[in-house]
Kinemage of the C-alpha trace (Angstrom):
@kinemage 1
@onewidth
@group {chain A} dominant
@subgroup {mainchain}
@vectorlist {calphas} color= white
{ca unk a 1} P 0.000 0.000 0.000
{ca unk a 2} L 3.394 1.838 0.856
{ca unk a 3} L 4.671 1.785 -2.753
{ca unk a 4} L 1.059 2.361 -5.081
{ca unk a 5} L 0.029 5.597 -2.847
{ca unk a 6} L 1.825 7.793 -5.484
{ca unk a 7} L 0.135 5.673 -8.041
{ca unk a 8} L -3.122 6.409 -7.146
{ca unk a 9} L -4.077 9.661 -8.805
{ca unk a 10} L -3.286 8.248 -12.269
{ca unk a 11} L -6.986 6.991 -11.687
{ca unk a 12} L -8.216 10.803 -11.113
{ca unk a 13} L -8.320 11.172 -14.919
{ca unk a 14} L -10.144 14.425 -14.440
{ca unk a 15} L -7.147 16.143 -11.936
{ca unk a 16} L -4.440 14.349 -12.328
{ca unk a 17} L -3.884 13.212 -16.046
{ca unk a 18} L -1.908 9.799 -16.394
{ca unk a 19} L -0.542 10.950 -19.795
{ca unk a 20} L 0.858 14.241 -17.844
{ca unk a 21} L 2.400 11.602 -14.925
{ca unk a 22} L 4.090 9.830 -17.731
{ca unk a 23} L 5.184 12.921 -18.928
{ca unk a 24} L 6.709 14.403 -15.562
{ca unk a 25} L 8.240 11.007 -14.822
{ca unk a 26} L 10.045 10.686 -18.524
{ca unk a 27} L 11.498 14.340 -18.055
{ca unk a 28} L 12.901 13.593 -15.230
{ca unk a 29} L 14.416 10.378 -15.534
{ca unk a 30} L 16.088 11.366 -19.303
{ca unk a 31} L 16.849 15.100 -17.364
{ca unk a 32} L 19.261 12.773 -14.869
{ca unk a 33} L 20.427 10.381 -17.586
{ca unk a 34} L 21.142 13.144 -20.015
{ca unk a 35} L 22.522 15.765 -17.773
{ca unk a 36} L 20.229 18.317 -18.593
{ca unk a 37} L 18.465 18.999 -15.205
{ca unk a 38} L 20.075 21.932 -12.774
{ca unk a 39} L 21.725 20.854 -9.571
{ca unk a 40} L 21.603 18.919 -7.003
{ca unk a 41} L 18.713 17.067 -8.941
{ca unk a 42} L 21.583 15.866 -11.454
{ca unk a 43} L 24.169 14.299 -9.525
{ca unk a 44} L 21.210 11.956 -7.322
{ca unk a 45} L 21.838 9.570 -9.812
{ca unk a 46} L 21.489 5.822 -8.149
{ca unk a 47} L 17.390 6.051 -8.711
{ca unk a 48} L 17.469 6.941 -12.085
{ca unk a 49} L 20.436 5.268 -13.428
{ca unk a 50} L 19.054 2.092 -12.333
{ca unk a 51} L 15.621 1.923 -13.715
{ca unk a 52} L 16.842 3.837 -17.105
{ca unk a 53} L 19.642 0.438 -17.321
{ca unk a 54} L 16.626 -1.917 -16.392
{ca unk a 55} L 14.487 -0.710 -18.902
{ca unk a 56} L 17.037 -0.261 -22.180
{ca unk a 57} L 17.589 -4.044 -21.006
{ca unk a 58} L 13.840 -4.910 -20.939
{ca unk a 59} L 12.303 -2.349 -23.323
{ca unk a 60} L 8.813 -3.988 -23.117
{ca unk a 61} L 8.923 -3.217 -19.647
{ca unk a 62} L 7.974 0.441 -18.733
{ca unk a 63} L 10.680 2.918 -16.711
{ca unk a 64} L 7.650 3.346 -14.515
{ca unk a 65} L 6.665 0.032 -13.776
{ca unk a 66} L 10.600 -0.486 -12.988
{ca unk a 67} L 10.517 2.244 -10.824
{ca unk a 68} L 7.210 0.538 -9.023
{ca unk a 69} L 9.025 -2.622 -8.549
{ca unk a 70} L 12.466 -0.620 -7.186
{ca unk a 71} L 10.136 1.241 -4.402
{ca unk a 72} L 8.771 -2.237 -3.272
{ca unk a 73} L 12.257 -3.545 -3.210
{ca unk a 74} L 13.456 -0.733 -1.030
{ca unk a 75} L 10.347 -0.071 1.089
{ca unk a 76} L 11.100 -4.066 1.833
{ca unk a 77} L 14.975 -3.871 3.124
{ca unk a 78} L 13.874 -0.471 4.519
{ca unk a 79} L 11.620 -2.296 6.983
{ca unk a 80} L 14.138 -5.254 7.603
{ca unk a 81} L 17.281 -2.537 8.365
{ca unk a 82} L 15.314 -0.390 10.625
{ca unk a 83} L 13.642 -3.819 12.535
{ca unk a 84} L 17.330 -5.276 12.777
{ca unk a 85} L 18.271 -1.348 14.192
{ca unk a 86} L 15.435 -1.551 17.153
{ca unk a 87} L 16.354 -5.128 17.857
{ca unk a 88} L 19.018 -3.706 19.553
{ca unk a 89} L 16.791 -1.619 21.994
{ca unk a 90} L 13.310 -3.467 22.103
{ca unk a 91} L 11.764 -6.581 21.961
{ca unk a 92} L 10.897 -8.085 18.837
{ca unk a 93} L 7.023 -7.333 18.805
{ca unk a 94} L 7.921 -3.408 20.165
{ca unk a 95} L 10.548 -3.405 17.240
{ca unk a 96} L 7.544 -4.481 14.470
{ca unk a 97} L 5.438 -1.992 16.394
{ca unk a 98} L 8.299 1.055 15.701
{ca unk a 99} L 8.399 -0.235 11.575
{ca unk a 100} L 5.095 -0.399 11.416
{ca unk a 101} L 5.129 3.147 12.683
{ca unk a 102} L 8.059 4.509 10.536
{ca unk a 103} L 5.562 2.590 7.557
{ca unk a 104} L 2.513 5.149 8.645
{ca unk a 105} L 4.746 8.249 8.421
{ca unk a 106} L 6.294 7.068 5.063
{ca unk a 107} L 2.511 6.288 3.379
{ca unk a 108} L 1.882 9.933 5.003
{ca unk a 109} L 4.943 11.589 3.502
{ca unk a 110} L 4.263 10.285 0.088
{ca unk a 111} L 1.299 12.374 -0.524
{ca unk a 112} L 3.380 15.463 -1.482
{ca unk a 113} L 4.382 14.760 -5.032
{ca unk a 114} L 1.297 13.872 -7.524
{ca unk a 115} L 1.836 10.556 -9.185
{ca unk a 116} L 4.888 8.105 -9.321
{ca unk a 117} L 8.186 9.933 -9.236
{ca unk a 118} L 12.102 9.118 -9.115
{ca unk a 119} L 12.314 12.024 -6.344
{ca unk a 120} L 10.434 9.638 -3.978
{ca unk a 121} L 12.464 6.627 -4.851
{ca unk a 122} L 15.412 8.584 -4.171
{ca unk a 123} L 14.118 9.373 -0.902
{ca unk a 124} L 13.332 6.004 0.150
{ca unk a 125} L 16.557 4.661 -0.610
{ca unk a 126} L 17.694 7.653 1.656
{ca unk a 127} L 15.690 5.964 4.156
{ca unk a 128} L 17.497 2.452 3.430
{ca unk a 129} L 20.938 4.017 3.770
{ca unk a 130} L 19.894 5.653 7.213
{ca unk a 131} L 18.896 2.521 8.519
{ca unk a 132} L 22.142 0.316 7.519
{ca unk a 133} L 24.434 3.293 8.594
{ca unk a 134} L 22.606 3.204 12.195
{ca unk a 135} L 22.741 -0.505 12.524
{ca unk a 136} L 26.899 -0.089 11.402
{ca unk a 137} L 27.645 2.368 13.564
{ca unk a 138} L 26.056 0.836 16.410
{ca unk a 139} L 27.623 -2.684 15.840
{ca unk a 140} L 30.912 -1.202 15.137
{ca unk a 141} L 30.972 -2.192 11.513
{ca unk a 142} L 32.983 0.016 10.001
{ca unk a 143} L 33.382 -1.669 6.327
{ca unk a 144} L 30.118 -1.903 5.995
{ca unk a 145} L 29.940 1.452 7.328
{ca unk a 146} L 32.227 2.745 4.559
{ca unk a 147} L 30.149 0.957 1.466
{ca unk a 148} L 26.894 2.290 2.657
{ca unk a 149} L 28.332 5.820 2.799
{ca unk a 150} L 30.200 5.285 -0.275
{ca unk a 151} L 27.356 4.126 -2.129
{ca unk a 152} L 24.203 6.750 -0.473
{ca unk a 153} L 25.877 9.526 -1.662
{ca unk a 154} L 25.346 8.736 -4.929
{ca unk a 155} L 21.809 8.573 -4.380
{ca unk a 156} L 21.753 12.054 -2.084
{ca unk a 157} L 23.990 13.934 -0.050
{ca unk a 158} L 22.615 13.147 3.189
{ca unk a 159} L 25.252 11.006 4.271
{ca unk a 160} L 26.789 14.087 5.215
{ca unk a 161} L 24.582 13.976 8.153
{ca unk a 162} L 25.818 10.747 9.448
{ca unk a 163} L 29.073 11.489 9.923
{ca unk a 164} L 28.454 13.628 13.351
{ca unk a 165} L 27.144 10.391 14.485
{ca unk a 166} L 29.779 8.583 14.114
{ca unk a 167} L 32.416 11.754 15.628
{ca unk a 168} L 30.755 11.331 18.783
{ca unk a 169} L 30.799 7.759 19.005
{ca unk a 170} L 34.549 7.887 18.638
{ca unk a 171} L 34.824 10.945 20.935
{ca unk a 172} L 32.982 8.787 23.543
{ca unk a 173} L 33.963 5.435 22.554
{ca unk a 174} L 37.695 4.490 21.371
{ca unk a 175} L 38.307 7.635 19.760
{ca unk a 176} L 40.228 6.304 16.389
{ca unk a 177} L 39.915 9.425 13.870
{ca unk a 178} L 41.875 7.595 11.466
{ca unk a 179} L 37.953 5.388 10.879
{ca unk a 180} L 36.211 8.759 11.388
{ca unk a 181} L 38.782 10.129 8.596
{ca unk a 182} L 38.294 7.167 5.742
{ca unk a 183} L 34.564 8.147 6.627
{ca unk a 184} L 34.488 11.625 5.333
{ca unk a 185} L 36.665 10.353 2.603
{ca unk a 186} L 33.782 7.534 1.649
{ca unk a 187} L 31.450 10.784 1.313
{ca unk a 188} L 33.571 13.296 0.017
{ca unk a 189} L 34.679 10.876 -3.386
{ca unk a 190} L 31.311 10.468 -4.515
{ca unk a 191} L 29.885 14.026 -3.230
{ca unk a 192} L 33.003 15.827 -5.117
{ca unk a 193} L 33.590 13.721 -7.767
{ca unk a 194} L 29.792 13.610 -9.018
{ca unk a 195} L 29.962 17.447 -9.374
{ca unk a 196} L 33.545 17.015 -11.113
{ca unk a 197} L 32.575 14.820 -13.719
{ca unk a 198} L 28.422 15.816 -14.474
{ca unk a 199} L 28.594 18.775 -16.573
{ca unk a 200} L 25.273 20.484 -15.719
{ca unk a 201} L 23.834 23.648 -17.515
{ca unk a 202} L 23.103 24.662 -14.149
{ca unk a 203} L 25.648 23.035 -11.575
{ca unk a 204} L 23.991 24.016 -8.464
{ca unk a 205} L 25.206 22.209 -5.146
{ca unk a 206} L 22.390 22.717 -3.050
{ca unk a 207} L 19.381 25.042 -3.202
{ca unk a 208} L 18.388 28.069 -0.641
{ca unk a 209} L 15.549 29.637 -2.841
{ca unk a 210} L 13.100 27.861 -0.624
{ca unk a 211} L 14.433 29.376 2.875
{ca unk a 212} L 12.160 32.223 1.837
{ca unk a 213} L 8.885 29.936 2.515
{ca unk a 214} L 10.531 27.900 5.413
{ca unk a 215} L 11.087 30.809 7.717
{ca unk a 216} L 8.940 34.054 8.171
{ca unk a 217} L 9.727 37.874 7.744
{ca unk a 218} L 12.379 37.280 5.392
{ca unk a 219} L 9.951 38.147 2.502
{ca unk a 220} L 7.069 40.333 3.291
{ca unk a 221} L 5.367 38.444 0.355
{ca unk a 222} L 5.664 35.047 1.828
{ca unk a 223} L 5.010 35.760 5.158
{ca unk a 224} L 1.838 33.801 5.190
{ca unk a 225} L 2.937 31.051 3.321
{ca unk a 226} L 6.006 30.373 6.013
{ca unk a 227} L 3.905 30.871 9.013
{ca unk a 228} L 1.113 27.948 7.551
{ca unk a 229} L 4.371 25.365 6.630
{ca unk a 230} L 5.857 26.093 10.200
{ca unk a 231} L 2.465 25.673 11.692
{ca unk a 232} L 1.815 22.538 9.493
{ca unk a 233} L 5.394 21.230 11.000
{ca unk a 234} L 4.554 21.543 14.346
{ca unk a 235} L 1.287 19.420 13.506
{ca unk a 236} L 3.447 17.070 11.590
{ca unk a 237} L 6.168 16.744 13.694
{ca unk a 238} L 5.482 17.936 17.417
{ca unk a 239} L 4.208 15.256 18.788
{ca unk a 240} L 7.386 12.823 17.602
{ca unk a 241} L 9.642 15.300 18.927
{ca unk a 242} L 7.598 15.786 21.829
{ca unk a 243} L 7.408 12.275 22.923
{ca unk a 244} L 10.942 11.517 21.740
{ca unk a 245} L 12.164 14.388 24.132
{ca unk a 246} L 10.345 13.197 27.254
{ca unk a 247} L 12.581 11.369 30.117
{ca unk a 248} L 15.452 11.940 27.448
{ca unk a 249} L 18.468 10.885 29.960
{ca unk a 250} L 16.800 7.229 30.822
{ca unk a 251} L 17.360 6.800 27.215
{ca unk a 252} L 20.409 4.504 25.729
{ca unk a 253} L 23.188 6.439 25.483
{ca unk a 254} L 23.445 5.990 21.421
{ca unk a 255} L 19.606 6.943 21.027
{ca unk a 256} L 20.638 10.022 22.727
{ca unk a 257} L 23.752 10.437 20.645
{ca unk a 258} L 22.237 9.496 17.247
{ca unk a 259} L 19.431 11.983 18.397
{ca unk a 260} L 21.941 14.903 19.247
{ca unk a 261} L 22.225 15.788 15.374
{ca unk a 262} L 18.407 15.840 14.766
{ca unk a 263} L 18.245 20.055 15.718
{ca unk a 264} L 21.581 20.476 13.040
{ca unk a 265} L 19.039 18.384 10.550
{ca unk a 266} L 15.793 20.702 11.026
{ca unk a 267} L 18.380 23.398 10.991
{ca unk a 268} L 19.634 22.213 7.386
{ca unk a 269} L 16.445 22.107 6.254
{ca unk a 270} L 14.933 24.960 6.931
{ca unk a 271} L 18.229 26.550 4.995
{ca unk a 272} L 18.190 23.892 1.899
{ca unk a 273} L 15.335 22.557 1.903
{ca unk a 274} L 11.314 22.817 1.880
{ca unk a 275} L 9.972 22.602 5.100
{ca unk a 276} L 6.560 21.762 3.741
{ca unk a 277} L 7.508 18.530 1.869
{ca unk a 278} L 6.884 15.714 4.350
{ca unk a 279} L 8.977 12.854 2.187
{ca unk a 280} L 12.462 15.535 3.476
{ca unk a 281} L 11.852 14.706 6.893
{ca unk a 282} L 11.947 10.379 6.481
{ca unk a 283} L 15.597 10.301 7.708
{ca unk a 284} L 14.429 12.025 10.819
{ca unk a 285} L 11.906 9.950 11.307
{ca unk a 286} L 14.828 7.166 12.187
{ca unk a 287} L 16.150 9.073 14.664
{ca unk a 288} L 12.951 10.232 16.557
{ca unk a 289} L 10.853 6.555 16.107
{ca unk a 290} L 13.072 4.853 19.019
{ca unk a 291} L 13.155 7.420 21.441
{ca unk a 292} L 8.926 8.065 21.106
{ca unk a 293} L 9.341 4.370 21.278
{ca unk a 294} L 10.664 3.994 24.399
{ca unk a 295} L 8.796 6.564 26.008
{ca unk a 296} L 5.598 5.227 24.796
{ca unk a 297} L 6.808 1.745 26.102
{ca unk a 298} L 7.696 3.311 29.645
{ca unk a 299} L 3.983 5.104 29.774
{ca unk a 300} L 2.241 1.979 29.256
{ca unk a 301} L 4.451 0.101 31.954
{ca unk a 302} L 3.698 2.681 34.078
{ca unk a 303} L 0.325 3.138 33.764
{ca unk a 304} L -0.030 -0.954 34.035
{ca unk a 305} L 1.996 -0.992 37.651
{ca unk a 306} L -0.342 -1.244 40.946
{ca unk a 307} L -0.474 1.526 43.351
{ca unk a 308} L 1.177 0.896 46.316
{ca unk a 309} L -0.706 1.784 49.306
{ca unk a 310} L 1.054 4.984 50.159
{ca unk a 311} L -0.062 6.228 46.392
{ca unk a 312} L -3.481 5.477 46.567
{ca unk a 313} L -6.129 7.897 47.041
């Protein structure tokens, strides 16, 4: 159900236009393939690379129904990375209860973008390479660490966020910045070298022209509009960051570090990104889900413990 939301207004013939969809989805996909589309757009490449490869190898197979079948693929692993991750804090049927909860935000965040697009797939397979860097760093596993940097930042540049994950777990763990070093280095050869060798008619790095809509008074003309996305935030995400902030200290101590960076990733986003798209926020989603988690976990113990004669009324 995940994967065919964004499918679903190809039946709204009157709104939504299937022929358009096609349309949208083709431009974009030959826009990444060709080079022709402005920064950063152009150097996300692992999305549409892939399903433009699978379908000049199966022509009678559509881009978009390879693009379909690459969502269900990486919804799937999502679910298994991000289980294995909360295995290492919760039981099993409290870990299925946090994926089943990072599934209802996902479905929600999809609603943004009309129809089936490569932007989403993109951002799920963010999601996948949040997951596996969380379970690496918290095993200690650096190679795989390494690959799944390596590798994410050719499908988006968040992997820059990781790394102050990983700093303070060496700062408060064995401290070896020669690892934390062939880290940045696993980010920076992809990051750099993408913008190196793409040629782009517009080779932007990152995009601020949004920060106008994210944060009020900067333009007396879209005043309103950034007041209604920051009130549609707080709707959105209070209540995660709420619960997730709650008895923050009896959390494990690498909740509360992988947490620590989740203020410098609002902070990032409200400079490069659009606070108003929901499917931006997924990554943070992974680092709110097991603290809310816990806290629900502790309310219901709570609430489930006897009074003790001195505490009843």
């Amino acid at each position: 159900m995940v994967c065919t939301i964004d499918r679903s207004p190809m039946h709204l013939q009157s709104r939504f236009p299937e022929v358009r969809i096609q349309e949208d989805f083709q431009v974009y996909l030959e826009g990444v393939v060709n080079k022709t589309l402005p920064g950063p757009y152009v150097y996300r490449i692992w999305a549409p690379y892939l399903v433009f490869f699978l379908h000049e190898c199966t022509p009678f197979i559509s881009a978009l129904m390879f693009d379909f079948l690459l969502k269900i693929f990486i919804l799937v692993f999502c679910q298994f990375a991000f289980f294995s991750y909360l295995r290492h804090f919760f039981s099993g049927v409290a870990a299925l209860a946090g994926v089943l909860w990072l599934d209802v935000l996902i479905w929600a965040s999809l609603f943004h973008i009309q129809g089936p697009s490569l932007i989403e797939t993109t951002d799920l397979m963010n999601v996948l390479v949040c997951s596996l860097a969380l379970c690496a760093i918290n095993r200690g596993q650096f190679i795989l660490l390494c690959a799944v940097l390596l590798g994410g930042t050719f499908n988006r540049e968040t992997t820059w966020i990781l790394l102050p994950i990983l700093f303070l777990r060496e700062w408060f763990g064995p401290r070896s910045w020669r690892r934390l070093l062939v880290a940045v280095v696993a980010v920076a050869l992809p990051y750099f070298g993408l913008r190196w060798l793409i040629a782009s008619p517009t080779p932007i790095w990152f995009l601020t022209e949004d920060i106008r809509l994210n944060i009020p008074l900067l333009s007396p003309q879209h005043t309103w509009g950034a007041l209604v996305a920051n009130l549609h935030l707080i709707f959105w995400l209070g209540p995660l960051i709420v619960l997730s902030i709650y008895r923050f200290r009896e959390q494990p101590f690498f909740l509360q570090i992988v947490s620590s960076i989740a203020p410098l990733f609002i902070i990032i986003h409200f400079i490069v990104g659009s606070i108003r798209e929901t499917r931006l926020w997924m990554p943070l989603y992974l680092l709110l889900i097991p603290l809310a988690l816990g806290n629900l976990i502790k309310l219901l113990q709570d609430g489930s413990k006897p009074l003790s004669p001195l505490e009843r009324p």
